[in-house]
C-alpha positions as MATLAB code, in Angstrom:
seq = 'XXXXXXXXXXXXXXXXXXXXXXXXXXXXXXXXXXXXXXXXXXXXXXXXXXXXXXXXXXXXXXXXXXXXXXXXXXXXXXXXXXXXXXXXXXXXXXXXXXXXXXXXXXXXXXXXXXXXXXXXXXXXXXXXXXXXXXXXXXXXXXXXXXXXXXXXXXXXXXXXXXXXXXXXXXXXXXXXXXXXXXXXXXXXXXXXXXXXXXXXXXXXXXXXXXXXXXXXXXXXXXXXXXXXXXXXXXXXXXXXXXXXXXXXXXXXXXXXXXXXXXXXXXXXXXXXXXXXXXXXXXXXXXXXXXXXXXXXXXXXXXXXXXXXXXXXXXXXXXXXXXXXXXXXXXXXXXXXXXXXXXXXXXXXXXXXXXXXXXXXXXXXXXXXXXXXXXXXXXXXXXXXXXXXXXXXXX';
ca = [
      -3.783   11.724   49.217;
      -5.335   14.090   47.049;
      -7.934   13.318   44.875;
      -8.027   14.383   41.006;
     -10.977   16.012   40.242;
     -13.212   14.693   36.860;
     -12.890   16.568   33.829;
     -15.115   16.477   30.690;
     -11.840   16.820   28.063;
     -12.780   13.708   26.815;
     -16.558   13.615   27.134;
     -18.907   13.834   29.804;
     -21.623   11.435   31.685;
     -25.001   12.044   30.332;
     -27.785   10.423   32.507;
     -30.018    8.495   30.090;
     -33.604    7.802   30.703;
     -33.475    4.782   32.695;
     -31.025    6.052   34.723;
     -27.417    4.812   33.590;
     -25.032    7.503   32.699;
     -23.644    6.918   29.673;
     -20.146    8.403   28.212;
     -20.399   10.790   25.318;
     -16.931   11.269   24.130;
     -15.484   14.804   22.679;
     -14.214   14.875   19.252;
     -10.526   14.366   18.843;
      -8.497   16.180   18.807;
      -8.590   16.832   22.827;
      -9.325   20.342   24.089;
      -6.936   21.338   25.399;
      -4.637   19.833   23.474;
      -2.427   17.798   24.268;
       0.712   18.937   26.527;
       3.917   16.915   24.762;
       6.059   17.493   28.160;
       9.604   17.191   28.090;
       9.364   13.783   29.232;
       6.677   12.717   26.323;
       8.810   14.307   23.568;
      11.714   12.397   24.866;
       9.599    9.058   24.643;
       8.100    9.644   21.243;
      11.462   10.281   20.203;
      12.731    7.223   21.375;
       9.559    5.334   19.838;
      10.012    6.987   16.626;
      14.167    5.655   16.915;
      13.066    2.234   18.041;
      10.181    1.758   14.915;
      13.122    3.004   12.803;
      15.202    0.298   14.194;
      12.656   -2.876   13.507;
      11.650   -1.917   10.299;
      15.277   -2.038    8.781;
      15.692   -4.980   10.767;
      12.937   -6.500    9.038;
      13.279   -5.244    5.446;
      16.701   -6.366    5.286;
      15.635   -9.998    5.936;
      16.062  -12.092    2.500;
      12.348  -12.195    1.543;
      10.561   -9.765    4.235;
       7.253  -11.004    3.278;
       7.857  -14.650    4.657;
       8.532  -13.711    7.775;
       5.888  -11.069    8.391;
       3.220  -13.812    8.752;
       4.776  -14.936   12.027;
       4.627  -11.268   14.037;
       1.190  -10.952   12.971;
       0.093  -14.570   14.302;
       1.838  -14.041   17.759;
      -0.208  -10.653   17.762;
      -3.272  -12.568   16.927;
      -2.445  -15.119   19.443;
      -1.767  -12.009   22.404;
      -4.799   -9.873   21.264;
      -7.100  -12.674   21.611;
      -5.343  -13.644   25.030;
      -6.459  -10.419   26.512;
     -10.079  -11.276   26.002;
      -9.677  -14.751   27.846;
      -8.937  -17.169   24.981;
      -6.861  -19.612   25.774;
      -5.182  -20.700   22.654;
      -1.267  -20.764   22.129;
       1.063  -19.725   18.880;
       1.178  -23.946   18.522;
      -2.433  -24.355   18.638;
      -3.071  -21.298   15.886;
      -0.126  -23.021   14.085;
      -1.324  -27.176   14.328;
      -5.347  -25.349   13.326;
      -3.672  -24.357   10.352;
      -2.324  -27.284    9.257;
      -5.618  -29.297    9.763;
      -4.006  -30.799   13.050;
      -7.147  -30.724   15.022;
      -6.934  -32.813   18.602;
      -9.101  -32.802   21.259;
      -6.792  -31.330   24.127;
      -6.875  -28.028   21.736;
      -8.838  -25.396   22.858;
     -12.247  -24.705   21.146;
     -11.104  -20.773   20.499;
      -8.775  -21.562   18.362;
     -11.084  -20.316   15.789;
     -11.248  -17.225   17.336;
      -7.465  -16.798   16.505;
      -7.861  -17.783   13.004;
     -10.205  -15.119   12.496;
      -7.909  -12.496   14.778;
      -5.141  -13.337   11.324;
      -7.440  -13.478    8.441;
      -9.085  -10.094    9.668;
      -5.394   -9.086   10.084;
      -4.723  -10.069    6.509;
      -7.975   -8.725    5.429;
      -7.495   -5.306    6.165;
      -4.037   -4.817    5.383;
      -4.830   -5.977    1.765;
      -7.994   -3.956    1.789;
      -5.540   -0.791    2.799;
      -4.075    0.430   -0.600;
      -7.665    1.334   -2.132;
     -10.028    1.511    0.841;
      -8.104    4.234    3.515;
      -8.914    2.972    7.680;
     -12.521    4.233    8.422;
     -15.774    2.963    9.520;
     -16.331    0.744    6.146;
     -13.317   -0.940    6.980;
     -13.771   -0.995   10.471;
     -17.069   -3.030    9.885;
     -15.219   -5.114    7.457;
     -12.830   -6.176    9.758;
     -14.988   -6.860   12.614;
     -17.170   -9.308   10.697;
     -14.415  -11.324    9.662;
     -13.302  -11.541   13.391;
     -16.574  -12.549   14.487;
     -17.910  -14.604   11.798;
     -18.508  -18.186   13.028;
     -17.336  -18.141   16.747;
     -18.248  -16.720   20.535;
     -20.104  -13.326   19.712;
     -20.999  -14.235   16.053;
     -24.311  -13.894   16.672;
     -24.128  -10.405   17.769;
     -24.232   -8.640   14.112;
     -20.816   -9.225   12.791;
     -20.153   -6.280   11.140;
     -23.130   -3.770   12.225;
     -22.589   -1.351   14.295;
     -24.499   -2.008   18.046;
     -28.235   -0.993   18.068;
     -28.659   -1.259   21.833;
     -26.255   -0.406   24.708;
     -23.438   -2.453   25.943;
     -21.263   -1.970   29.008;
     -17.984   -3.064   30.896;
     -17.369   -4.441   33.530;
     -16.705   -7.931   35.732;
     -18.863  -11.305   34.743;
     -22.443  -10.715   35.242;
     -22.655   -6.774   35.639;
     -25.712   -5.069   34.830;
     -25.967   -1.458   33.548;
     -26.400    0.144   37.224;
     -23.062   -2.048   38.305;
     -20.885   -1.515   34.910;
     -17.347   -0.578   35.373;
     -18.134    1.885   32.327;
     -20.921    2.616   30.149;
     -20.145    3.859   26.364;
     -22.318    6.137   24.432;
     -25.988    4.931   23.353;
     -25.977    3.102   20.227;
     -28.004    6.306   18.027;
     -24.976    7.985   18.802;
     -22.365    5.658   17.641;
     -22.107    6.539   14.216;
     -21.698   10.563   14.576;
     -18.846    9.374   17.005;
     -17.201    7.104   14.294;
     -17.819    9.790   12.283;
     -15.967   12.532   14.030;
     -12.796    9.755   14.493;
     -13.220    8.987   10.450;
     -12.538   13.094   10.201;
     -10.008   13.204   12.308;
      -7.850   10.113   10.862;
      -7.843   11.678    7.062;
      -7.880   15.440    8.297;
      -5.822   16.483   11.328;
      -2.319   16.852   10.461;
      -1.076   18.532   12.941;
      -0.003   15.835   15.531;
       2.818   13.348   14.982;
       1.594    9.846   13.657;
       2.599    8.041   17.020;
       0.399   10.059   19.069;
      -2.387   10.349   16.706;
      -2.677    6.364   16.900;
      -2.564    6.182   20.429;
      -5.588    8.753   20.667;
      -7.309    7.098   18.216;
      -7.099    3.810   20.177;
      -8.735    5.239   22.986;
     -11.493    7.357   21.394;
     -12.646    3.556   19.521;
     -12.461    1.728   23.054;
     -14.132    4.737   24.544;
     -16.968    4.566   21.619;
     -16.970    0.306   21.819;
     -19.232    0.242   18.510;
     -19.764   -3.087   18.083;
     -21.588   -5.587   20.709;
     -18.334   -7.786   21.106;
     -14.767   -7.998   19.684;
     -14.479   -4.087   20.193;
     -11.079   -4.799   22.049;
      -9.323   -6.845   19.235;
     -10.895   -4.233   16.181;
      -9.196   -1.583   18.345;
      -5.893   -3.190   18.591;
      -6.102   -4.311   14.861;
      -6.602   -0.471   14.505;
      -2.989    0.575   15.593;
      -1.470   -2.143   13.417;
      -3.451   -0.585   10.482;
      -2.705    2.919   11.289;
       1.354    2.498   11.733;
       1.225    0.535    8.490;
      -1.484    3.183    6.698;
       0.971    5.893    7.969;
       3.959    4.430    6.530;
       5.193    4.495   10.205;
       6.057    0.947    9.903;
       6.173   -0.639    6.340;
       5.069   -4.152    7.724;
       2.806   -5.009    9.818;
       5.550   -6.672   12.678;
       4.980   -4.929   16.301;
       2.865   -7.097   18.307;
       1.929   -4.368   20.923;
      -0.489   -6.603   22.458;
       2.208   -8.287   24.107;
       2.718   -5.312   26.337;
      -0.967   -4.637   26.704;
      -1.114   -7.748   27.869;
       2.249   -7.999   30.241;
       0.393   -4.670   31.885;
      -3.066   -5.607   31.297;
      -5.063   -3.869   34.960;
      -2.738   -0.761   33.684;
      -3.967   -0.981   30.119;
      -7.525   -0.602   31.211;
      -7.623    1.794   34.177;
      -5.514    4.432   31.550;
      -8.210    3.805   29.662;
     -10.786    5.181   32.488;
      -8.452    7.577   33.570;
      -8.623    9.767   30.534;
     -12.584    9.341   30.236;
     -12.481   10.087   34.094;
     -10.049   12.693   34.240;
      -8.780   13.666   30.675;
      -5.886   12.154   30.999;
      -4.189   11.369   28.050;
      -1.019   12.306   29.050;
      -0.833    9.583   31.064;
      -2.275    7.313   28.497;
       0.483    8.178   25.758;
       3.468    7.864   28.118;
       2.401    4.096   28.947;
       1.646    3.782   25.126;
       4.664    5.115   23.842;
       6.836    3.418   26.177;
       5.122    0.037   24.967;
       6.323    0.880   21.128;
      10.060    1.240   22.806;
       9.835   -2.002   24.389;
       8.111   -4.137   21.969;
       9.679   -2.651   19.033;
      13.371   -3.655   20.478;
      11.936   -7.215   21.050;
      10.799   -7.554   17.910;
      13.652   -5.956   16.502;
      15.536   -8.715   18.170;
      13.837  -11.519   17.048;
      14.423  -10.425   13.106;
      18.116  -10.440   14.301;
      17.782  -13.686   15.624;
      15.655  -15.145   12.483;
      18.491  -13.953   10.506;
      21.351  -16.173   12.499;
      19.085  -18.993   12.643;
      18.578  -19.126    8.520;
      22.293  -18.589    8.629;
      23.023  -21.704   10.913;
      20.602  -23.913    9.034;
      21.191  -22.973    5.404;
      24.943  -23.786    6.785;
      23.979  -27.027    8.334;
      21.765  -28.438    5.355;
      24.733  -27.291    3.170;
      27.060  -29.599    5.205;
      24.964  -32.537    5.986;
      22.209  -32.772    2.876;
      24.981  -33.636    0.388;
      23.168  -33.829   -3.252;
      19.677  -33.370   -1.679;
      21.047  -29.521   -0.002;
      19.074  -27.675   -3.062;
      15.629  -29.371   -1.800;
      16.607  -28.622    1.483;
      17.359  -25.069    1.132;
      14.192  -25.065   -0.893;
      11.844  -26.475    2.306;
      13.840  -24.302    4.402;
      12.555  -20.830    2.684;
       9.086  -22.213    2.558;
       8.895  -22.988    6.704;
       9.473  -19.220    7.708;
       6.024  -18.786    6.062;
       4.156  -22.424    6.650;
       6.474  -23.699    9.706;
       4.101  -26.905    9.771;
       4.581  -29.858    6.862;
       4.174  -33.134    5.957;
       6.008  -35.205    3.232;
       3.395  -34.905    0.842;
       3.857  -30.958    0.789;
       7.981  -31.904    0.879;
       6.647  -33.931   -1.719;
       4.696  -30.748   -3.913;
       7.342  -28.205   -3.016;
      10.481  -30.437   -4.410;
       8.980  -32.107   -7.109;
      10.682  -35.060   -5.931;
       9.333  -38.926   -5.119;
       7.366  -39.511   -1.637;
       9.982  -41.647   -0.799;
      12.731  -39.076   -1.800;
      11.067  -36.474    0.104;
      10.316  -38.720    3.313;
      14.312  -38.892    3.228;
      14.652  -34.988    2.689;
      11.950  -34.738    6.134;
      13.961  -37.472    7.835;
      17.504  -35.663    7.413;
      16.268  -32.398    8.590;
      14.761  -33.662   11.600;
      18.405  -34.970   11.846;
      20.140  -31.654   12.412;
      17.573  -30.187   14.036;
      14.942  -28.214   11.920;
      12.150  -29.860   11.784;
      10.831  -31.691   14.736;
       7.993  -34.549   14.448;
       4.315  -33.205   16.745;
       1.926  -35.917   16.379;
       3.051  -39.258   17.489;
       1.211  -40.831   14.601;
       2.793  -43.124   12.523;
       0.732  -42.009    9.735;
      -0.486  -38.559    8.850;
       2.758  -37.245   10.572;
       3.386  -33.391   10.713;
       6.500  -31.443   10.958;
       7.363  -28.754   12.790;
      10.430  -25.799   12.162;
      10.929  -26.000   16.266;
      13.451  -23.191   16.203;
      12.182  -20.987   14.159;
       8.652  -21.061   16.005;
      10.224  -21.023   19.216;
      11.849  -17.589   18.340;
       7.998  -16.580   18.741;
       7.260  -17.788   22.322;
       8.320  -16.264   25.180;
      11.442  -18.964   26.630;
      13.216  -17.860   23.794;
      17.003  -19.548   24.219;
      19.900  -17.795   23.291;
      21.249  -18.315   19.982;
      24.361  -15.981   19.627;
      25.742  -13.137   20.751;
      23.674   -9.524   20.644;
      24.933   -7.388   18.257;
      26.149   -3.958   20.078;
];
């Protein structure tokens, strides 16, 4: 077999005074530049086709907004999974309610940050463009108050870090990024490139930029999420997607090993051709899944407004009304029944009892006090044994 020999395209080792070679990465664009094959043309096409595809699938939703909230909490909840929490869609969902149990696991937190740095930037992106401010902003919200907050949320590293397996050392790190005095020239040079290279298409300019802020790893922890935060920023910054609903952590994470040795590959070798084929075939897939879940949020508002309609009688209005409000808060009690329909607690206890009747709201706690609700189908849509609810449009 033969063997590929290293290339500096995307940096080179420099030996550092201790010993360690550290990675000092090239500024983007690569050099050469990239080669879009035949075969990488056809799959940015198709990537391009398949974004296309999801976001008129999602802006012709009634209400787009309520919705969005769900795609970015399962890419929260994936994103975080790839750095070893162990928390679940429910668990993000039931820590957002207040629901707090002691079979839930203590990273939940880290979760809840993943979606309120999520939220943070994307609010933050009509005056302040992405670049290392934001960047720094983002990271301290992630980090603030949970495994790694002590490590400067927010400030770039001031000593070097490393990858690798559990209890590495610099001499046995998988990989070694750049010493920290050289950090910020190296955001620098990615700032410059984001706002002033034009000449690539978008798809490929995010999927460089993804490896070039790995490759850099500014920060002492959380540098995987910030970078996968990144892309979400970037499609929506670009206008590539107008909301923020491709959870491309989900194929990061299906492919994980293959995720990370791509990664080394182009720092190795200069690779990125290899990189953006596995990345651009990841938009393709996770695009048409997501994609199929707005078709399938759709049928299932369709089926319930129908059922409520049929079974509610007099109290269908209120019902309809809790029903919009679950696709963005798919956890209740009666007392926010209560608040939402402006009705009695006893009225609204009814409302809550009927829907759990015909299916679309399902009781979690066991208590018989302090009960909360859950839209079952709706968050189920968002897991991955997701049933069949109709027939696939051709």
């Amino acid at each position: 077999m033969e063997t590929q020999a290293a290339s500096t395209r995307a940096g080179r080792y420099i030996r550092q005074p201790t010993g360690y070679r550290a990675f000092m990465p090239a500024p983007l664009p690569p050099d050469p530049p990239v080669t879009l094959s035949r075969e990488l043309q056809s799959l940015l096409s198709q990537a391009d086709r398949a974004l296309g595809r999801l976001d008129g699938s999602v802006l012709t939703l009634p209400n787009p907004d309520l919705f969005v909230f769900m795609y970015v909490r399962k890419e929260a909840v994936l994103s975080s999974q790839i750095e070893g929490t162990q928390s679940s869609l429910q668990d993000l969902l039931a820590a957002e309610a207040d629901l707090f149990d002691e079979r839930m696991p203590r990273d939940v937190d880290e979760v809840v940050n993943y979606v309120s740095a999520m939220k943070h930037g994307l609010a933050r992106l009509p005056e302040l463009p992405v670049s290392v401010r934001l960047i720094r902003e983002i990271h301290e919200r992630l980090m603030k108050g949970v495994r790694g907050g002590r490590l400067q949320p927010g400030e770039l590293r001031r000593s070097q870090n490393w990858i690798g397996p559990a209890g590495c050392t610099l001499t046995t790190a998988s990989f070694i990024p750049p010493p920290s005095e050289e950090v910020p020239r190296a955001l620098a040079d990615l700032e410059n490139f984001l706002h002033r290279d034009e000449s690539l298409p978008p798809l490929i300019k995010i999927a460089l930029t993804h490896v070039q802020f790995e490759t850099i790893h500014p920060f002492l922890d959380g540098n995987g999420r910030v970078g996968r935060l990144l892309i979400t920023f970037l499609l929506t910054e670009s206008a590539v997607l107008h909301k923020p609903v491709l959870y491309l952590s989900h194929y990061f994470r299906q492919h994980r090993q293959t995720y990370y040795d791509l990664l080394q590959r182009v720092r190795d070798f200069g690779d990125w051709e290899s990189w953006l084929r596995f990345f651009l075939q990841g938009v393709i897939d996770v695009a048409g899944e997501a994609s199929e879940t707005a078709r399938r949020i759709q049928l299932l508002r369709e089926q319930n407004r129908t059922a409520i309609t049929e079974h509610l009688g007099r109290a269908a209005g209120n019902g309809h009304r809790v029903l919009e409000s679950l696709f963005d808060r798919p956890i209740v009690t009666v007392g926010d029944v209560t608040g939402l329909t402006g009705t009695t607690y006893a009225a609204a206890n009814n409302l809550v009892t009927k829907l759990v009747e015909i299916g679309i709201l399902a009781e979690m706690t066991g208590y018989a006090r302090n009960r909360r609700f859950r839209y079952e189908p709706y968050v189920r849509l968002f897991t991955d044994d997701v049933p069949a609810l109709g027939p696939a449009e051709p």
